[in-house]
Backbone as CSV, one residue per row, in Angstrom:
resi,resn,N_x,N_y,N_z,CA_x,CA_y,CA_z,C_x,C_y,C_z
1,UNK,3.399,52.420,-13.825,3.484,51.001,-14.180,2.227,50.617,-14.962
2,UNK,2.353,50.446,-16.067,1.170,49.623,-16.836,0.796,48.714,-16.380
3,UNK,-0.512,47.832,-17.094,-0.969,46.852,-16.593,-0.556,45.613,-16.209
4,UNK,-0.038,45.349,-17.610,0.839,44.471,-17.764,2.093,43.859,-16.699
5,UNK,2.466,45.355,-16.617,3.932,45.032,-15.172,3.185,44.836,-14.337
6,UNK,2.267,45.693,-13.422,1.543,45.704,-12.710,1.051,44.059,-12.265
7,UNK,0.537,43.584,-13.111,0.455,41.958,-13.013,0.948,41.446,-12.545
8,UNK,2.364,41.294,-13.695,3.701,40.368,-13.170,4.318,41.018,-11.493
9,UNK,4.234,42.124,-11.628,4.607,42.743,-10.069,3.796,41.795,-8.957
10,UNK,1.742,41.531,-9.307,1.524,41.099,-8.166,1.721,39.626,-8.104
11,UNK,1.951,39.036,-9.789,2.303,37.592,-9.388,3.703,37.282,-8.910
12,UNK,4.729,38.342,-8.785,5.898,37.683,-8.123,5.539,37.973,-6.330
13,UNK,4.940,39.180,-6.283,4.403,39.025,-4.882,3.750,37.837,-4.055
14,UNK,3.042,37.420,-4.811,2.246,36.325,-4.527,3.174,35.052,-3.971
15,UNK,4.393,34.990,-4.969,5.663,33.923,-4.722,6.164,34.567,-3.448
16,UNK,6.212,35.605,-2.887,7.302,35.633,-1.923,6.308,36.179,-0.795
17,UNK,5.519,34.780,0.199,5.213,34.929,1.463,5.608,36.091,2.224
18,UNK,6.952,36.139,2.654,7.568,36.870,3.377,7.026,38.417,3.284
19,UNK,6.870,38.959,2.181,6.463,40.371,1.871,5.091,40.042,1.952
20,UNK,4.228,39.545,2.186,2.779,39.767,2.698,2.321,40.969,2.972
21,UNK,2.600,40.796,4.329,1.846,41.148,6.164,2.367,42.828,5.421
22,UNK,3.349,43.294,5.409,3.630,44.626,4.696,3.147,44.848,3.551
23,UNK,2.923,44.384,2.970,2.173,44.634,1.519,0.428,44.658,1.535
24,UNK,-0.168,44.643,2.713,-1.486,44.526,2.801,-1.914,45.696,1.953
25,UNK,-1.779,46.838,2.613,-2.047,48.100,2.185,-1.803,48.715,1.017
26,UNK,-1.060,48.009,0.155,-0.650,48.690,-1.340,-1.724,47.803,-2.053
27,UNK,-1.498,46.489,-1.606,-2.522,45.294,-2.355,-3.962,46.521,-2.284
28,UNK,-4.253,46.534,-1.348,-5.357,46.969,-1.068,-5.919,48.330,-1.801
29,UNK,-4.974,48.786,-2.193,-5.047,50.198,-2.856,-5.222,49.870,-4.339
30,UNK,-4.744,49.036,-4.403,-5.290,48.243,-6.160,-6.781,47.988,-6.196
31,UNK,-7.540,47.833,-5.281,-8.901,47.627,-5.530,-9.636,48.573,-6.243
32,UNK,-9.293,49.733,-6.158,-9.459,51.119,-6.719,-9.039,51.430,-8.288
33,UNK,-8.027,50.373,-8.671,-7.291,50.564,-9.976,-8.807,50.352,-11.238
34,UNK,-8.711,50.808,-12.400,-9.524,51.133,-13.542,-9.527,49.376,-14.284
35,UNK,-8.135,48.926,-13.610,-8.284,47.597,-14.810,-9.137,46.277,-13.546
36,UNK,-10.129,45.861,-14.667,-10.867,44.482,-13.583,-9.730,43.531,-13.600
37,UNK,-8.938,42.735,-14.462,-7.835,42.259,-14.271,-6.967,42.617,-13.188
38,UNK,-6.674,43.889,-12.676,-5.695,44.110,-11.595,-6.159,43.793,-10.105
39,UNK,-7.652,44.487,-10.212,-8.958,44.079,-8.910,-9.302,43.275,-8.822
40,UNK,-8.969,41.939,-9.808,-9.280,40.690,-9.441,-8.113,39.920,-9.080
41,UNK,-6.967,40.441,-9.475,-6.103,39.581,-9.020,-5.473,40.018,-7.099
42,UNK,-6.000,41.817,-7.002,-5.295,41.951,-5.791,-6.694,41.313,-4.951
43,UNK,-7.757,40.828,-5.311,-8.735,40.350,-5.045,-8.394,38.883,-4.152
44,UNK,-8.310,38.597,-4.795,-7.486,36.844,-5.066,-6.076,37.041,-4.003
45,UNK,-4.987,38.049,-4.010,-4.002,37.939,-3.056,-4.828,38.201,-1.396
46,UNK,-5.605,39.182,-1.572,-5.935,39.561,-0.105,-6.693,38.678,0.136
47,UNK,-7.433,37.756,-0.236,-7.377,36.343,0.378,-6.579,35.491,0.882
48,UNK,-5.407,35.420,0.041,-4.772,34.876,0.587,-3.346,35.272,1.978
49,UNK,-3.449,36.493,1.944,-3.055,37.391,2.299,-3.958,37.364,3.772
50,UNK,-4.720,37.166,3.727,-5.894,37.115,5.049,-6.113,36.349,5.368
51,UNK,-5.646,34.664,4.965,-5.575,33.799,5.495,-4.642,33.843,6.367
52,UNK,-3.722,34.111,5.837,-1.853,34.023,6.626,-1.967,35.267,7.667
53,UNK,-2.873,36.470,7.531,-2.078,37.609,8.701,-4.238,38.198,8.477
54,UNK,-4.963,37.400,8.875,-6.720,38.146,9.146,-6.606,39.195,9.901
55,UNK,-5.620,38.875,11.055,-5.567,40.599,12.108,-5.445,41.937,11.328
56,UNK,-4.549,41.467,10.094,-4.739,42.759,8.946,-5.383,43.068,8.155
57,UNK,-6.820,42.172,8.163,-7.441,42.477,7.227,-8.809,43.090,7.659
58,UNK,-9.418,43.727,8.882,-10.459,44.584,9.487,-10.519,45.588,8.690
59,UNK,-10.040,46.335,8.035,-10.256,47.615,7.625,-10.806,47.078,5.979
60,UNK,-9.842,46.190,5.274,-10.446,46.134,4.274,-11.405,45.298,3.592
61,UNK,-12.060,44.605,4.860,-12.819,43.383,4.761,-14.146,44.098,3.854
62,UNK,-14.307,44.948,4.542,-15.936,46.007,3.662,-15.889,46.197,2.106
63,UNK,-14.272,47.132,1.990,-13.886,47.012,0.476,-14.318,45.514,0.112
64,UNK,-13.613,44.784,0.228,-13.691,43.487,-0.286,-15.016,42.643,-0.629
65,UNK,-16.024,43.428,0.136,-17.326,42.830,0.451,-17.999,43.655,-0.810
66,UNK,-18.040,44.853,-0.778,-18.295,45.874,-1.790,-18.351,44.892,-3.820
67,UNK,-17.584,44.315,-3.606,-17.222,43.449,-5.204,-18.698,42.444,-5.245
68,UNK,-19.219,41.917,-3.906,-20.120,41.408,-4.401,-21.344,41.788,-5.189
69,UNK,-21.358,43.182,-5.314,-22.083,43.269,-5.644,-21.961,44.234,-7.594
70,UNK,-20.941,43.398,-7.583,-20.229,44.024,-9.074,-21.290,43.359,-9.827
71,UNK,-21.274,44.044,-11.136,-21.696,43.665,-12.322,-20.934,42.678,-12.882
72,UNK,-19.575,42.547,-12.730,-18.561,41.780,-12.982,-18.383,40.261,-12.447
73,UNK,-19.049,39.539,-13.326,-18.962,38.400,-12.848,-17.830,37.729,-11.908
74,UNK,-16.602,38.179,-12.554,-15.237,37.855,-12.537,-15.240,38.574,-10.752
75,UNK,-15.349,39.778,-10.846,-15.060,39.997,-9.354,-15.933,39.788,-8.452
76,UNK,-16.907,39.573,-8.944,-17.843,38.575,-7.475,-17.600,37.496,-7.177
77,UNK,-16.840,36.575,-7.915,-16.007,35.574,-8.267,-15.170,35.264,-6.936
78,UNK,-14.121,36.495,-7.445,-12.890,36.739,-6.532,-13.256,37.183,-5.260
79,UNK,-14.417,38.391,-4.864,-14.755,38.434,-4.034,-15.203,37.578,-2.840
80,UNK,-15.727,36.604,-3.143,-16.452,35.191,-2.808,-15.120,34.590,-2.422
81,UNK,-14.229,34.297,-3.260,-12.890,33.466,-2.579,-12.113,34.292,-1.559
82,UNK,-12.125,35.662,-1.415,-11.419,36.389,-0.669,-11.965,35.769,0.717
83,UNK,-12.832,36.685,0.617,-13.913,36.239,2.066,-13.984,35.037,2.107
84,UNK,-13.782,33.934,1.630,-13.820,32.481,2.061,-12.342,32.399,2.809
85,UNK,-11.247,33.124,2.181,-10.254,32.890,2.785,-9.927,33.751,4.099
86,UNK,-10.491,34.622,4.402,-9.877,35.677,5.183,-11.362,34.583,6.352
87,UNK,-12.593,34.741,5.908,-13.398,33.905,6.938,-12.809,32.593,7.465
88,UNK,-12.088,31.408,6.886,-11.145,30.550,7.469,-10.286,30.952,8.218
89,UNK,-9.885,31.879,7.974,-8.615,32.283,9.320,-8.828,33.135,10.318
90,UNK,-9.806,33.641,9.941,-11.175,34.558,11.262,-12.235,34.972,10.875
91,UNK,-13.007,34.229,11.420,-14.828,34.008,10.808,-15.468,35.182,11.344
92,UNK,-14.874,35.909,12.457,-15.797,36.568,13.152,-15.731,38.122,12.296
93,UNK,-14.830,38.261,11.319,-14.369,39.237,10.332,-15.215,39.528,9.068
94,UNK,-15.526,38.232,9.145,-16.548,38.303,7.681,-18.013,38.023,8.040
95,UNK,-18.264,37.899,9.706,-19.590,37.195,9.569,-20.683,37.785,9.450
96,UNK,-20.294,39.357,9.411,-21.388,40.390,8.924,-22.014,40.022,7.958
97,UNK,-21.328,39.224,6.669,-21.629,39.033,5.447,-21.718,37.960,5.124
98,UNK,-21.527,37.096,6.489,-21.615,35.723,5.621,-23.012,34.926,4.832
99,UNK,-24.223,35.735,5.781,-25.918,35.131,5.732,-25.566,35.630,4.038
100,UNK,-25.500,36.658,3.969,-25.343,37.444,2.624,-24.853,36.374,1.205
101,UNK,-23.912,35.709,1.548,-23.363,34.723,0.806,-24.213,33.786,-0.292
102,UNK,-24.977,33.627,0.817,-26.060,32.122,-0.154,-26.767,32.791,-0.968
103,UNK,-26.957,34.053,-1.706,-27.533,34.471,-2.654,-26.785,34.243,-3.680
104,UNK,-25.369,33.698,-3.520,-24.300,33.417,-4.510,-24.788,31.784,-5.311
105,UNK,-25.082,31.194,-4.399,-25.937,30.175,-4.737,-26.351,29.878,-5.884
106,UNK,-27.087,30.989,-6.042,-28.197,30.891,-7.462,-27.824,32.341,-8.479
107,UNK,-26.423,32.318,-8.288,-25.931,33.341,-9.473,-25.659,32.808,-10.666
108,UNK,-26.379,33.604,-11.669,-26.255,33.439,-12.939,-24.924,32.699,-13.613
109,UNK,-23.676,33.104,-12.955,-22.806,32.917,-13.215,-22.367,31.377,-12.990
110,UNK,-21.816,30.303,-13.661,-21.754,29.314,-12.717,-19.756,29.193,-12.162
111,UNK,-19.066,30.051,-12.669,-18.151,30.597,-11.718,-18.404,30.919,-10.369
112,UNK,-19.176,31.769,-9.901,-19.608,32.303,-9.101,-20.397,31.516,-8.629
113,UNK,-20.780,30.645,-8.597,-21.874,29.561,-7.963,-20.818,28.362,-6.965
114,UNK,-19.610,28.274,-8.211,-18.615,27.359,-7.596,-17.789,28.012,-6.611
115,UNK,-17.361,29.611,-6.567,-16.949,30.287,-5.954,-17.399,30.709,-4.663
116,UNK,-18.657,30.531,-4.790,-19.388,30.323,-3.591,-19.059,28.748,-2.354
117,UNK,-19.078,27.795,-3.076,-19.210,26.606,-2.476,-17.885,26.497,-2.252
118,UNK,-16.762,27.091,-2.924,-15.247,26.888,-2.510,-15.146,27.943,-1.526
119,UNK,-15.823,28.952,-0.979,-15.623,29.651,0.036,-16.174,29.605,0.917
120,UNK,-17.338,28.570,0.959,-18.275,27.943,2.195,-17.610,26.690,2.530
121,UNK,-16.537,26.000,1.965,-15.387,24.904,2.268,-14.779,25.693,3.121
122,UNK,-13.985,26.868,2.911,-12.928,27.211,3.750,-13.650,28.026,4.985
123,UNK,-14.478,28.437,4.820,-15.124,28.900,6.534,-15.289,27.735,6.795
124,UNK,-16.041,26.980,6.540,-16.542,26.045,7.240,-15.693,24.548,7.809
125,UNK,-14.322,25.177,7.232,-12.960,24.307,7.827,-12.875,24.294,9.476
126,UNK,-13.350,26.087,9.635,-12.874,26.279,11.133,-14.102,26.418,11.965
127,UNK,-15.279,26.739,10.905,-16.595,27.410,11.330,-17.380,26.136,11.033
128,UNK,-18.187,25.178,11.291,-19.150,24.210,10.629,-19.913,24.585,11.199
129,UNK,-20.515,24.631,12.356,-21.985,24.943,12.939,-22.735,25.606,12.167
130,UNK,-21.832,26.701,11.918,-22.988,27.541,10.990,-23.556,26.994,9.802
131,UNK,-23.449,26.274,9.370,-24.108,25.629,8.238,-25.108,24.346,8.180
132,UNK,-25.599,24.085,9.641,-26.220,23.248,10.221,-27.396,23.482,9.383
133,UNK,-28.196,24.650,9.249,-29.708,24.686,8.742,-29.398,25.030,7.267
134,UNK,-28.181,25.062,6.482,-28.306,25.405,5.560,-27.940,24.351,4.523
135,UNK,-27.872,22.965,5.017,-27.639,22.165,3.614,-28.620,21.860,2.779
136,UNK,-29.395,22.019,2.853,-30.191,21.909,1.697,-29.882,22.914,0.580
137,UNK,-29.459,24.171,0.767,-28.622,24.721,-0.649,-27.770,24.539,-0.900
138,UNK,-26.632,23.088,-0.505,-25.738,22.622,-0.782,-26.056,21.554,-1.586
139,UNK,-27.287,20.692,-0.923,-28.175,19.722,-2.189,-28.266,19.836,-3.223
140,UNK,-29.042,21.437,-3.636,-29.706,21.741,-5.073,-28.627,21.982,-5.524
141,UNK,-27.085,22.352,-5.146,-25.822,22.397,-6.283,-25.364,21.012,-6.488
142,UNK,-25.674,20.115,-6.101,-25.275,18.780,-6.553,-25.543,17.931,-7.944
143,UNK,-27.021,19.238,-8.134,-27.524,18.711,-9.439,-27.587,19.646,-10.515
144,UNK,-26.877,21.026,-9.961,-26.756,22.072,-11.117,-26.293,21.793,-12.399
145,UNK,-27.150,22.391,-13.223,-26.578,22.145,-14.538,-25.010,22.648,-15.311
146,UNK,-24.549,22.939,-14.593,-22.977,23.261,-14.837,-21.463,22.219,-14.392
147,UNK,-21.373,21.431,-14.937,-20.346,20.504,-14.614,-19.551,20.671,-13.448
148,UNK,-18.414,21.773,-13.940,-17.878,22.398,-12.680,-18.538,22.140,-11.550
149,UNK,-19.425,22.911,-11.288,-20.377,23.128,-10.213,-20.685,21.877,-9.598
150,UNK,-20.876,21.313,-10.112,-21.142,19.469,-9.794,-20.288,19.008,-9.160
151,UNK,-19.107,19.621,-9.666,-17.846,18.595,-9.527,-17.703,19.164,-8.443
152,UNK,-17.842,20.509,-7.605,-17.109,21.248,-6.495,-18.036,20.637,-5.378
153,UNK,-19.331,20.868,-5.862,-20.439,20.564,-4.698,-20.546,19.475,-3.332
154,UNK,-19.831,18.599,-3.846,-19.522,17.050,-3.039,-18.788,17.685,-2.035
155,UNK,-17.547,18.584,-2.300,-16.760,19.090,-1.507,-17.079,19.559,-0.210
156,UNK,-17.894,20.208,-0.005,-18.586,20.510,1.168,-19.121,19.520,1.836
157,UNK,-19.728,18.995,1.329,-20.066,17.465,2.166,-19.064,16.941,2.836
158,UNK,-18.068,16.593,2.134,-16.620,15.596,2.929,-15.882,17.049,3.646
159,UNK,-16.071,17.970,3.786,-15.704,19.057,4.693,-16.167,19.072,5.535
160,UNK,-17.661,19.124,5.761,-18.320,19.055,6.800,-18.825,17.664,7.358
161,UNK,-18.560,16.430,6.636,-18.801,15.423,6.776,-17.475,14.612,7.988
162,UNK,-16.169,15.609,8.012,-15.032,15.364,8.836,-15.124,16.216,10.048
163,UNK,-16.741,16.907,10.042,-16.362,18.244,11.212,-17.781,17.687,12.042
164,UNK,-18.273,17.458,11.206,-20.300,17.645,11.367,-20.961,16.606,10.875
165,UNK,-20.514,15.509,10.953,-21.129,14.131,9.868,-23.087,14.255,9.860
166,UNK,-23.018,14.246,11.576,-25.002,14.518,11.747,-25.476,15.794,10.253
167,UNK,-24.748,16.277,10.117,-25.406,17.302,9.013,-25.555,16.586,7.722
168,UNK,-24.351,15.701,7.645,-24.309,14.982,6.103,-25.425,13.792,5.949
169,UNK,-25.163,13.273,7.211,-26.230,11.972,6.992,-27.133,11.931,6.335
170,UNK,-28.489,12.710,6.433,-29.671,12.640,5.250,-29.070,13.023,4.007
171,UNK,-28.229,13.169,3.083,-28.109,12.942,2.131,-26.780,11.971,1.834
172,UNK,-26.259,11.140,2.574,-25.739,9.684,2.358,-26.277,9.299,1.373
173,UNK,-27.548,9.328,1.232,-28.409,7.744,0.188,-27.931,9.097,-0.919
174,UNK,-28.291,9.887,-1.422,-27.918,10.557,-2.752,-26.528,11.075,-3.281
175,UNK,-25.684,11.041,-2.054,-24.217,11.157,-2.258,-23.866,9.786,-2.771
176,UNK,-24.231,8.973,-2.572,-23.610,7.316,-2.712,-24.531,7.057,-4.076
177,UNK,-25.597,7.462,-4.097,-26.303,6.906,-5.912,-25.572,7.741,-7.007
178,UNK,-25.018,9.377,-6.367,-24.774,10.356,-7.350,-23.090,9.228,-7.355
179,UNK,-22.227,8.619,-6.550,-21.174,8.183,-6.623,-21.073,6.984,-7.661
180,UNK,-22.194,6.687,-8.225,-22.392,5.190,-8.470,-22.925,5.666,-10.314
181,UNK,-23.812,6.720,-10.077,-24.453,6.823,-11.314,-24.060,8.120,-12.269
182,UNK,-23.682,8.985,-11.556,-23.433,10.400,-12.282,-22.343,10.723,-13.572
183,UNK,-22.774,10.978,-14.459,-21.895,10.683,-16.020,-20.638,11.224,-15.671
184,UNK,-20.511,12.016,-15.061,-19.154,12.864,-14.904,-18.467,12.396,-13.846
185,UNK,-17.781,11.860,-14.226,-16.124,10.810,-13.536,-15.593,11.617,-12.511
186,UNK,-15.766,12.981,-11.840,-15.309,13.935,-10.836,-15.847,13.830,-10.195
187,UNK,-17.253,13.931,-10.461,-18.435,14.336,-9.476,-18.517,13.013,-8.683
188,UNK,-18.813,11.828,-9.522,-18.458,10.584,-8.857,-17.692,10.449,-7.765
189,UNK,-16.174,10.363,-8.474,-15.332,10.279,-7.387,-15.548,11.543,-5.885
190,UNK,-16.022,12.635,-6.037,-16.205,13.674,-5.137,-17.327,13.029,-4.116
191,UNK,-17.979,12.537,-5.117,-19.385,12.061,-3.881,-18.937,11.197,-3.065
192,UNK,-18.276,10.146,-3.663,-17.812,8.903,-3.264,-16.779,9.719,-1.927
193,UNK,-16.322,10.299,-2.246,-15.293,10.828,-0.753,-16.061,11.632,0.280
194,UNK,-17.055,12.490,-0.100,-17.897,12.385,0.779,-18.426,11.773,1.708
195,UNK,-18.781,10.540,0.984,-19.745,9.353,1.726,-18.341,8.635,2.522
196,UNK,-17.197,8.409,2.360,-16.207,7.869,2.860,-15.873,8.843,3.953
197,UNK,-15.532,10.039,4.001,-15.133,11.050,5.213,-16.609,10.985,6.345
198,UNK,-17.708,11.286,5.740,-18.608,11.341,6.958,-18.508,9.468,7.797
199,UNK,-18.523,8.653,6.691,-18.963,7.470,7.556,-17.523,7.234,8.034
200,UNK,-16.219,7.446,7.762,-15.131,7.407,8.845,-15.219,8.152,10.009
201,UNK,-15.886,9.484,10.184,-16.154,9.881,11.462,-17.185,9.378,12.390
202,UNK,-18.130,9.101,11.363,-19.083,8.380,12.518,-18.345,7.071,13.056
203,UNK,-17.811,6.262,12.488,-17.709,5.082,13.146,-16.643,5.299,13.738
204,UNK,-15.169,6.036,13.662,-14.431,6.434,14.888,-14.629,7.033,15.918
205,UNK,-15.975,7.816,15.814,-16.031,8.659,16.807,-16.693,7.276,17.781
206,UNK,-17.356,6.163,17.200,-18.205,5.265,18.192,-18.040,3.821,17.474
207,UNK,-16.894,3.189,17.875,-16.859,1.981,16.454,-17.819,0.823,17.063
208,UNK,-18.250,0.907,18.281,-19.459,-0.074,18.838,-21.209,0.509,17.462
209,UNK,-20.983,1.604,17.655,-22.375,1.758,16.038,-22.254,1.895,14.819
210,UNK,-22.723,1.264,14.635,-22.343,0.890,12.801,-23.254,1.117,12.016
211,UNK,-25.007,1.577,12.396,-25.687,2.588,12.279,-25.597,3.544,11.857
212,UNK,-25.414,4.517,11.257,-25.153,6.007,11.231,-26.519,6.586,11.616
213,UNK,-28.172,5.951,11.386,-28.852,6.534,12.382,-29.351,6.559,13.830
214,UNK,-28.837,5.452,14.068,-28.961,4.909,15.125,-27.917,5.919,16.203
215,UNK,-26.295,5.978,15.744,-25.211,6.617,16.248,-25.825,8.396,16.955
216,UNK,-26.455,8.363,15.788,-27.442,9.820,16.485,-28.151,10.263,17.019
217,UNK,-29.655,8.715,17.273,-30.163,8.990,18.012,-30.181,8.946,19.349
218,UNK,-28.993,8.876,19.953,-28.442,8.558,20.892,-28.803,9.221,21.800
């Protein structure tokens, strides 16, 4: 099968759920294939693929981990979303590698920078604690010079701002100026939902404080 089929083969896979959980292992055998196009896309399924069935994904979690450290922008990329997805549906699978992650942070790439912060959303759907000491490298992407990147960054905030609000609070005052002032009409609106998800949890969780520092020092 050429490349080409090969493709269309894994994007009709992709359409039909049902063949997953059996298809782990062939997906997986594509990681090995010569074309980066094919390793990034079975890249991209076994994420998703490991969201829906993680019990199957122990053996090839290492492969998968292995891409981070490609030359290939593109598959450190994919790599980064895999493990974001297979870590959402069992954290304890990827957490060998997760400290490992925040070097993604400050990759050259700003794909890979956003790929990072979209895969620290989905652990941190099921996982938030762990990211207690680490927002401050969620800060410095708020102001990266890459649009994209801007635009994704807020995201984590109103993720963890619905799980973990005490984490978001010290940067309220710069989520709400970046909502008010920031040229780019995404990033805006992103901040702005931020600052709306954390301060809906604080005040449901206690609608007598209306504080948000006060609510904490409790």
């Amino acid at each position: 099968m050429n490349e080409s089929d090969l493709y269309k083969d894994l994007g009709q896979l992709t359409k039909d759920k049902r063949k997953w959980k059996e298809n782990i292992p062939y997906v997986s055998s594509l990681l090995n294939h010569e074309s980066v196009k094919i390793k990034a896309k079975a890249l991209w399924l076994l994420g998703e693929m490991g969201l829906a069935y993680p019990a199957e994904m122990q053996e090839v979690v290492p492969v998968i981990a292995s891409f981070l450290d490609s030359p290939v922008p593109l598959l450190r990329e994919r790599a980064l979303n895999a493990l974001g997805r297979i870590g959402r549906g069992n954290y304890p699978l990827i957490e060998s590698y997760w400290s490992g992650l925040f070097r993604f942070a400050f990759d050259e790439e700003p794909k890979v920078r956003l790929a990072f912060i979209w895969a620290s959303e989905n652990i941190a759907t099921n996982t938030p604690d762990i990211y207690e000491d680490h927002m401050p490298v969620f800060e410095t992407l708020l102001y990266d010079d890459d649009d994209k990147v801007r635009m994704e960054a807020p995201e984590i905030f109103r993720v963890l701002g619905k799980r973990r609000p005490e984490y978001v609070i010290p940067y309220l005052a710069q989520l709400q100026q970046l909502s008010q002032t920031d040229d780019n009409d995404v990033v805006r609106i992103h901040c702005l939902g931020a600052v709306k998800a954390t301060e809906a949890e604080i005040y449901n969780d206690d609608e007598d404080i209306h504080d948000p520092c006060l609510r904490f020092q409790r």
